[in-house]
MIDORO-940193 format. One record per atom (N, C-alpha, C): y, z, x. Coordinates in steps of 0.2 Angstrom, whole numbers, padded with zeros to 4 digits, always signed. Layout:
<pts>
YZX;...
</pts>
This chain:
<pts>
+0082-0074+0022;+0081-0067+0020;+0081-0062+0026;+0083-0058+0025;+0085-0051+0029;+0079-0045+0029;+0074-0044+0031;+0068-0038+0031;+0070-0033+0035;+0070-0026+0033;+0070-0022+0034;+0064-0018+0034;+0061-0014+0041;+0055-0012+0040;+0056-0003+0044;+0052+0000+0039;+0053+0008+0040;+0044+0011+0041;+0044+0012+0048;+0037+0013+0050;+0036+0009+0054;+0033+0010+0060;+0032+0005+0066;+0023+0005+0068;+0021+0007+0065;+0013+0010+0066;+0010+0001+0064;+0003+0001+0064;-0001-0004+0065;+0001-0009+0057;+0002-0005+0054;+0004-0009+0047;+0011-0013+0047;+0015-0010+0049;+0023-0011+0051;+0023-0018+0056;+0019-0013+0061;+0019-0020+0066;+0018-0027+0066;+0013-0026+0062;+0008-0034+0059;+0013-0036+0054;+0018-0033+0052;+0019-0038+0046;+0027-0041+0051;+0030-0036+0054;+0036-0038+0060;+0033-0044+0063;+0027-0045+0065;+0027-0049+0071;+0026-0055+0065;+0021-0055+0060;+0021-0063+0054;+0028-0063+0051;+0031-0059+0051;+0038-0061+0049;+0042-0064+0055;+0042-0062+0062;+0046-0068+0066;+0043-0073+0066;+0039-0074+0061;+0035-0083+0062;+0037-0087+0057;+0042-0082+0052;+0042-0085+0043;+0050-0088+0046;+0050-0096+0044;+0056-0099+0045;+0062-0095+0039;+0060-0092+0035;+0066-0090+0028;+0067-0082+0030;+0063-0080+0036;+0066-0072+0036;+0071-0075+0045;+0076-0071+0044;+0081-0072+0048;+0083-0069+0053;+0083-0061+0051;+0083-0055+0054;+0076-0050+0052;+0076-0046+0056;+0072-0042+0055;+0074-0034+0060;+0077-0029+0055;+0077-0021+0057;+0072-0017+0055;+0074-0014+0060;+0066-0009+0062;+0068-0003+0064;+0067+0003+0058;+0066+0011+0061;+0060+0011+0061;+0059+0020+0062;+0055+0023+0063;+0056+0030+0066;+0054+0034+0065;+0057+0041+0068;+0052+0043+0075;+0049+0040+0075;+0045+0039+0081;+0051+0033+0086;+0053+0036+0090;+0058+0031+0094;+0053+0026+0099;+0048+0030+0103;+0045+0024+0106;+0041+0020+0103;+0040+0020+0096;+0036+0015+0092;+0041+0010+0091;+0046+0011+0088;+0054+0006+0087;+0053+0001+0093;+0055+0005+0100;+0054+0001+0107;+0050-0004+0108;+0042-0003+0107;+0037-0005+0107;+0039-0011+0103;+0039-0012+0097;+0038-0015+0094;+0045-0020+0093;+0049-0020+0094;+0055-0023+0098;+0054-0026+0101;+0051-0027+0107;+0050-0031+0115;+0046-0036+0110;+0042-0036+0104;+0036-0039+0102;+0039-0044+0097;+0045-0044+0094;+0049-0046+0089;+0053-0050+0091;+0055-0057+0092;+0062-0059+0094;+0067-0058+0090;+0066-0057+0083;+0070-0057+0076;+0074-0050+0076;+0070-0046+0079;+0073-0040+0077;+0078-0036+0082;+0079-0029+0075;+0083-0024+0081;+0083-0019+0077;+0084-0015+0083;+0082-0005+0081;+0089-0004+0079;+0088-0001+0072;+0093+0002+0067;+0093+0008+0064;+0099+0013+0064;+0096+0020+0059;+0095+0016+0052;+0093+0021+0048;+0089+0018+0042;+0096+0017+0035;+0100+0019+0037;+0107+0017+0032;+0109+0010+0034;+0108+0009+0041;+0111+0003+0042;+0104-0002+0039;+0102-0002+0040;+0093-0006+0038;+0094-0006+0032;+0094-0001+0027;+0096-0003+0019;+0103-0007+0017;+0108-0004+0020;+0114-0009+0019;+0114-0016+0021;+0109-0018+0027;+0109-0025+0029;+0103-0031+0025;+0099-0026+0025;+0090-0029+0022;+0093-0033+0015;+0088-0036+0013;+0088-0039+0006;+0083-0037+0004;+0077-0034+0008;+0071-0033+0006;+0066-0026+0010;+0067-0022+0011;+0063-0016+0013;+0056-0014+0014;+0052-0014+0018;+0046-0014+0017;+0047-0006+0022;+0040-0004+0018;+0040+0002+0018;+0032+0005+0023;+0031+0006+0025;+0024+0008+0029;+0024+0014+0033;+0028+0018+0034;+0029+0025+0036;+0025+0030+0034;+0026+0031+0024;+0023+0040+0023;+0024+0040+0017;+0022+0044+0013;+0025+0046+0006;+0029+0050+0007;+0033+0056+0013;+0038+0058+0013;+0044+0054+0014;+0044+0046+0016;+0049+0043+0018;+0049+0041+0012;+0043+0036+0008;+0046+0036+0001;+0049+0041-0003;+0049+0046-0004;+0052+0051-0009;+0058+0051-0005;+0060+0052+0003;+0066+0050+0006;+0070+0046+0005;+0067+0039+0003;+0071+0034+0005;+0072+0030-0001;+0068+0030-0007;+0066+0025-0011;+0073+0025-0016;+0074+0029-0018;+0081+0029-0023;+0087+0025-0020;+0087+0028-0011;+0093+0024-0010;+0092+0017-0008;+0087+0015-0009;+0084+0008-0008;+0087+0006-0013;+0082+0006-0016;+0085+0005-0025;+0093+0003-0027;+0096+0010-0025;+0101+0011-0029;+0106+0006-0025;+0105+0004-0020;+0107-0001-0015;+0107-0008-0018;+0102-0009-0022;+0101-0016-0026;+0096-0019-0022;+0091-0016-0017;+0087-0020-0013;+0081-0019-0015;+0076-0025-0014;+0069-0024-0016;+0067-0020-0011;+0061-0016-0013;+0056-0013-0010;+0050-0014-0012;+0047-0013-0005;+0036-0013-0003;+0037-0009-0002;+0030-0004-0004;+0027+0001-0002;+0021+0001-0002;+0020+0002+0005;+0012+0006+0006;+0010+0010+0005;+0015+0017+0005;+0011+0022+0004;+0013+0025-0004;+0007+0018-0006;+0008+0021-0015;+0007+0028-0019;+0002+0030-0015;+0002+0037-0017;+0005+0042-0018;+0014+0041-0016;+0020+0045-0016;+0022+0043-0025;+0018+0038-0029;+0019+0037-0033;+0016+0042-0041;+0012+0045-0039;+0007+0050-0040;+0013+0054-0043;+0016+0055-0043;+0023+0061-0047;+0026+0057-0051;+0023+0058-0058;+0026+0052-0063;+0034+0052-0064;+0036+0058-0063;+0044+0059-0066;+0046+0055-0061;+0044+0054-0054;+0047+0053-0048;+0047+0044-0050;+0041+0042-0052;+0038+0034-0051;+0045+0031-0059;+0045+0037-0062;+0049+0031-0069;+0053+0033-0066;+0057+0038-0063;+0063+0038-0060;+0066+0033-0055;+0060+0032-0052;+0063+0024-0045;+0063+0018-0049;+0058+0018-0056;+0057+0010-0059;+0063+0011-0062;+0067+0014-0066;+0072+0015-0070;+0078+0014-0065;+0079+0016-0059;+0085+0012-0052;+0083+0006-0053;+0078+0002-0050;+0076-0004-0050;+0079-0008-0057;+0076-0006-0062;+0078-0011-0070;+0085-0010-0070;+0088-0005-0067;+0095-0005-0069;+0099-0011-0061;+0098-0008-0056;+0100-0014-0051;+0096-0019-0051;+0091-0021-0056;+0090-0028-0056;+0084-0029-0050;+0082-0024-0048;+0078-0026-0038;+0069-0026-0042;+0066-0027-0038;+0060-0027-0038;+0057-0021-0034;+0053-0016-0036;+0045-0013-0031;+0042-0017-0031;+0037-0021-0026;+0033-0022-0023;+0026-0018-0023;+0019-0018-0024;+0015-0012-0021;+0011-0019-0020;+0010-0021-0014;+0002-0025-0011;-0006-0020-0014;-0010-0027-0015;-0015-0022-0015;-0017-0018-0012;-0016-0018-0006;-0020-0015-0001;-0027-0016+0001;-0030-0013+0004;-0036-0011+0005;-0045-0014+0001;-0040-0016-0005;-0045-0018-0011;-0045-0024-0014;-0050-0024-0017;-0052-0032-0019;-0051-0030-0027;-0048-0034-0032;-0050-0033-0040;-0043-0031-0044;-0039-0029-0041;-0032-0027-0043;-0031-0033-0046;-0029-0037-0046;-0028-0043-0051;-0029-0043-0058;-0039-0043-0057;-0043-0042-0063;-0041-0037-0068;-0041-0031-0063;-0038-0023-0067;-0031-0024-0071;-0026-0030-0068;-0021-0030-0071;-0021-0035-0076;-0027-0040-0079;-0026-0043-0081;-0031-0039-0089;-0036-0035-0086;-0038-0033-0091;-0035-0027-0095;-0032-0022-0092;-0027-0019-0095;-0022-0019-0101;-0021-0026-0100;-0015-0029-0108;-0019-0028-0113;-0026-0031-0112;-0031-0026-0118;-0036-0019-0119;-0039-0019-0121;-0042-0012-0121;-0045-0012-0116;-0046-0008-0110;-0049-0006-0105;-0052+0001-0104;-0058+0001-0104;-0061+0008-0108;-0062+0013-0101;-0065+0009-0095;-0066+0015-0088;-0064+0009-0083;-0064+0014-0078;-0061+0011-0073;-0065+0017-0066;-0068+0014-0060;-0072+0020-0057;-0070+0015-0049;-0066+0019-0047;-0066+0017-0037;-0072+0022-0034;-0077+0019-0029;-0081+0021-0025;-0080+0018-0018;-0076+0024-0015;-0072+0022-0007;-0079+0025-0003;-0083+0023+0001;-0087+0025+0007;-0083+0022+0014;-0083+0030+0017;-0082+0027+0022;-0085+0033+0028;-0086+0030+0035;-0090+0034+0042;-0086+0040+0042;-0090+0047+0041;-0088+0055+0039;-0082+0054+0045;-0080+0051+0052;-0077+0052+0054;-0067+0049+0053;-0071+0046+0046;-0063+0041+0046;-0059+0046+0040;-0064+0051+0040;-0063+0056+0033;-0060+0063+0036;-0062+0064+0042;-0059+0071+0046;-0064+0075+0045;-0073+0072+0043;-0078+0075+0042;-0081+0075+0046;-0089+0079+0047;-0094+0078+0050;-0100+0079+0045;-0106+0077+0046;-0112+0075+0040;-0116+0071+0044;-0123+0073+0044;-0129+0069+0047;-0131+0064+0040;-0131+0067+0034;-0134+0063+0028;-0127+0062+0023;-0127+0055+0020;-0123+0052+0016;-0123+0057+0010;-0114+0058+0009;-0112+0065+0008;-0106+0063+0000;-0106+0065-0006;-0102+0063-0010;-0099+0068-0009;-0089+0068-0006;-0088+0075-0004;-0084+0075-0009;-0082+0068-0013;-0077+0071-0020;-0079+0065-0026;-0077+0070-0032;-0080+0068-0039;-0075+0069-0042;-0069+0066-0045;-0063+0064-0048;-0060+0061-0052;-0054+0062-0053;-0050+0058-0056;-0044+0056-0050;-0042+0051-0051;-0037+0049-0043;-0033+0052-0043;-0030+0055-0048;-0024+0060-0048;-0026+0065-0041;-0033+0070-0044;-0034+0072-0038;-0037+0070-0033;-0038+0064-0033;-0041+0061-0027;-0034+0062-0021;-0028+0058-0025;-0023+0057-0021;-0020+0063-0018;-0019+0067-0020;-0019+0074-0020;-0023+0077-0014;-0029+0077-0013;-0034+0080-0007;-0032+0074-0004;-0034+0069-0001;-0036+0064+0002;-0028+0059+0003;-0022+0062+0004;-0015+0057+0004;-0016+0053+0009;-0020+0052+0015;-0021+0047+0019;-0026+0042+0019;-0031+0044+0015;-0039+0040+0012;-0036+0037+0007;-0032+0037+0004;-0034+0035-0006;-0030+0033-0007;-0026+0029-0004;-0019+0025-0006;-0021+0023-0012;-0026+0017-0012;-0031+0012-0016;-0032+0012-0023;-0032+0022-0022;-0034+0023-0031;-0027+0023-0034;-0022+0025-0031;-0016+0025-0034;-0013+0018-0038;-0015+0014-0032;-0013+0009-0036;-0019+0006-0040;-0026+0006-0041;-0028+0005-0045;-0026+0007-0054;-0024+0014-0052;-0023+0019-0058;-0017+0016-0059;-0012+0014-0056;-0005+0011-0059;-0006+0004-0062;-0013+0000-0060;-0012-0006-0062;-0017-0006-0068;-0020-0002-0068;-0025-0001-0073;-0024+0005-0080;-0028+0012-0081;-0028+0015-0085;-0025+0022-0084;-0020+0024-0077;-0015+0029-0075;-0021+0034-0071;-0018+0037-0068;-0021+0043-0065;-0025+0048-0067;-0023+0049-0072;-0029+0054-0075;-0036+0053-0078;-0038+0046-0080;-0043+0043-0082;-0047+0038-0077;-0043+0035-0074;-0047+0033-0067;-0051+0036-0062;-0057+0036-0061;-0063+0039-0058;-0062+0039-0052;-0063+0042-0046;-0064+0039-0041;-0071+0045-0038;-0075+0043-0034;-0080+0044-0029;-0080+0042-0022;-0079+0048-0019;-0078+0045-0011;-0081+0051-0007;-0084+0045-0003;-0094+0045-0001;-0091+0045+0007;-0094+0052+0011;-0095+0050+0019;-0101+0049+0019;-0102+0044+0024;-0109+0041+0027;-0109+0039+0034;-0113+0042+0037;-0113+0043+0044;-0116+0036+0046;-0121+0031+0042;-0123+0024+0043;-0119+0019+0042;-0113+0022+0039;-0108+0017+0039;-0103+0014+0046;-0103+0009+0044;-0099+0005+0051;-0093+0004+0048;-0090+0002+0044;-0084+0001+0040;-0082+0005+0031;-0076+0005+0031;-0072+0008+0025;-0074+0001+0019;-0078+0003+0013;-0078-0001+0010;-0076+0001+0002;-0075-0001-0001;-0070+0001-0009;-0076-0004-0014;-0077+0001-0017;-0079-0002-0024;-0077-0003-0032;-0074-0008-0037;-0071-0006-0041;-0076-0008-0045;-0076-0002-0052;-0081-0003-0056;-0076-0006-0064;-0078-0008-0069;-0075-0007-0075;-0077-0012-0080;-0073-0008-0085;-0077-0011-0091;-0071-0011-0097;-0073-0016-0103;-0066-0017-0109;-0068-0021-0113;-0062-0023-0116;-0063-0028-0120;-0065-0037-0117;-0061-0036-0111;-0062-0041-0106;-0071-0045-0105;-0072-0039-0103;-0079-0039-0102;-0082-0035-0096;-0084-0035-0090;-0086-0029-0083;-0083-0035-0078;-0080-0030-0076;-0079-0031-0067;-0084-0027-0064;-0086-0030-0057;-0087-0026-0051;-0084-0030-0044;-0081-0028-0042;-0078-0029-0035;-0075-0023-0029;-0080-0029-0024;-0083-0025-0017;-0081-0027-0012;-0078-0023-0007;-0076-0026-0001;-0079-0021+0005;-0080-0024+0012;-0080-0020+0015;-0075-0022+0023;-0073-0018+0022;-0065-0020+0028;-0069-0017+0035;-0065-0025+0040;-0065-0022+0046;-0057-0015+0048;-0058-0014+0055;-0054-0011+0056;-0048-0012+0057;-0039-0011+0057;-0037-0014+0060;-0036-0014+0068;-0036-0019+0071;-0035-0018+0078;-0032-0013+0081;-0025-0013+0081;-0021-0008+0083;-0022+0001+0079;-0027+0002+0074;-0029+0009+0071;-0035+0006+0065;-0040+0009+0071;-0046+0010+0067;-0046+0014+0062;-0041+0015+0060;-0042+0020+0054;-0040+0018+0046;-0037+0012+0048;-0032+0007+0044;-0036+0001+0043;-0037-0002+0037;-0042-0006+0036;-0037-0014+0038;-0040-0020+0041;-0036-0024+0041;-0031-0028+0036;-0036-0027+0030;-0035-0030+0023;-0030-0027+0022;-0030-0024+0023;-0022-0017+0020;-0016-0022+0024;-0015-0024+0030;-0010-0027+0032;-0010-0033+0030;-0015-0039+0030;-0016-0045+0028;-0013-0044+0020;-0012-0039+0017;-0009-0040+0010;-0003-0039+0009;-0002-0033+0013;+0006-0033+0015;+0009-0041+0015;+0006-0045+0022;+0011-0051+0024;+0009-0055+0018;+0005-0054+0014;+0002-0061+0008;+0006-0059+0003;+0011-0052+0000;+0016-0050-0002;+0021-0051-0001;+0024-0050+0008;+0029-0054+0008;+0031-0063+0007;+0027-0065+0009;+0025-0072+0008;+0025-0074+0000;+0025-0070-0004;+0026-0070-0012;+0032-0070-0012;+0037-0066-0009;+0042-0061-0013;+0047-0070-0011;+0044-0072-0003;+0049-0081-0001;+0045-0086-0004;+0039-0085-0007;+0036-0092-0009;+0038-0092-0018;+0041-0101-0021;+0041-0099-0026;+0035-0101-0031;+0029-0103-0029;+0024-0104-0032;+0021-0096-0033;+0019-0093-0036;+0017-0085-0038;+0009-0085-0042;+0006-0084-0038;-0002-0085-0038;-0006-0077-0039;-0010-0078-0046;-0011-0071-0048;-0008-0067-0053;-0011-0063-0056;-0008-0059-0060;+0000-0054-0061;
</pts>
């Protein structure tokens, strides 16, 4: 398989470097409009090489995406319409419902796959499993250190009370999480979300609340950093490469 990868930031990175370990990926192309991140991350790659992003979708089999929600809205049709799967990290570009059945509907017509990793959270599976039945609430409680938020606060601070819609909306670099929560669960407008600065916090941690015919979830994570950007949780990447790892494994574990 042929990976293409659009973004070269700590996400990107990590999943280029576990892909030059995977014996079934064979190549590996890499933009980013940051050129000295392309570089960087090249020298770190044997598999790979710096491509404009035309040539990267015409060669890839598979497109992972970890740039921006602008690159999505950018790039994702032509991906698509190219007949090639796609990953996206930044599911929050997904938030514009016209925009989201517009790219599933390229996919169902060329036959490709969207990808979205959980990311950062624990529970999306359960969310997806109880959903087929009645699923009555659904409530994300993201805390994270006022400074991972672009805030300051001496006492533990609930700066927003929501639905994810507008979560994702104020917060497009904080709240990926709820996005796909809401995609996999009850849609954006009914999904709750609560996100708490806390100055005693050491780490970004996610809480998923919910209830239904199923019966109650709660699932709770609290992520280290990733190394390369503390701003980025590491789980966020480790899902990514456990995604790609699906897309070449044919045992498919999970909802």
């Amino acid at each position: 398989m042929k990976l293409g990868i659009i973004g070269c930031g700590a996400i990107g990175s990590d999943v280029a470097k576990a892909a030059d370990k995977m014996e079934d990926i064979e190549k590996i192309y890499l933009f980013d409009i940051r050129k000295e991140a392309e570089s960087e991350l090249h020298k770190m790659v044997k598999k790979s090489e710096i491509v404009e992003v035309d040539i990267l979708i015409e060669k890839s089999d598979v497109v992972f995406e970890a740039a921006s929600q602008d690159a999505i809205k950018q790039y994702a049709e032509k991906i698509l319409s190219a007949g090639k799967d796609l990953i996206i990290m930044s599911i929050g570009s997904l938030i514009d419902d016209n925009f989201r059945k517009k790219i599933e509907d390229i996919a169902r017509k060329q036959n490709c796959k969207i990808y979205l990793p959980s990311g950062a959270v624990c529970g999306i599976d359960g969310i997806l499993s109880a959903s087929v039945e009645t699923l009555d609430e659904v409530t994300l409680v993201t805390t994270k250190p006022p400074e991972a938020l672009g805030k300051s606060y001496d006492r533990r601070t609930v700066i927003f009370r929501g639905n994810a819609r507008e979560a994702v909306k104020l917060f497009p670099k904080n709240i990926n999480v709820a996005a796909n929560l809401s995609i996999a669960g009850i849609g954006f407008d009914r999904t709750k979300v609560e996100i708490v600065a806390d100055p005693v916090a050491t780490r970004n941690s996610h809480k998923i609340l919910a209830h239904g015919k199923f019966g109650r979830l709660r699932a709770e994570v609290e992520n280290m950093p990733n190394p390369n950007n503390p701003k980025s949780s590491y789980l966020a990447s480790l899902s990514a490469i456990a995604t790609l790892k699906r897309i070449l494994n044919p045992i498919q574990i999970g909802a």
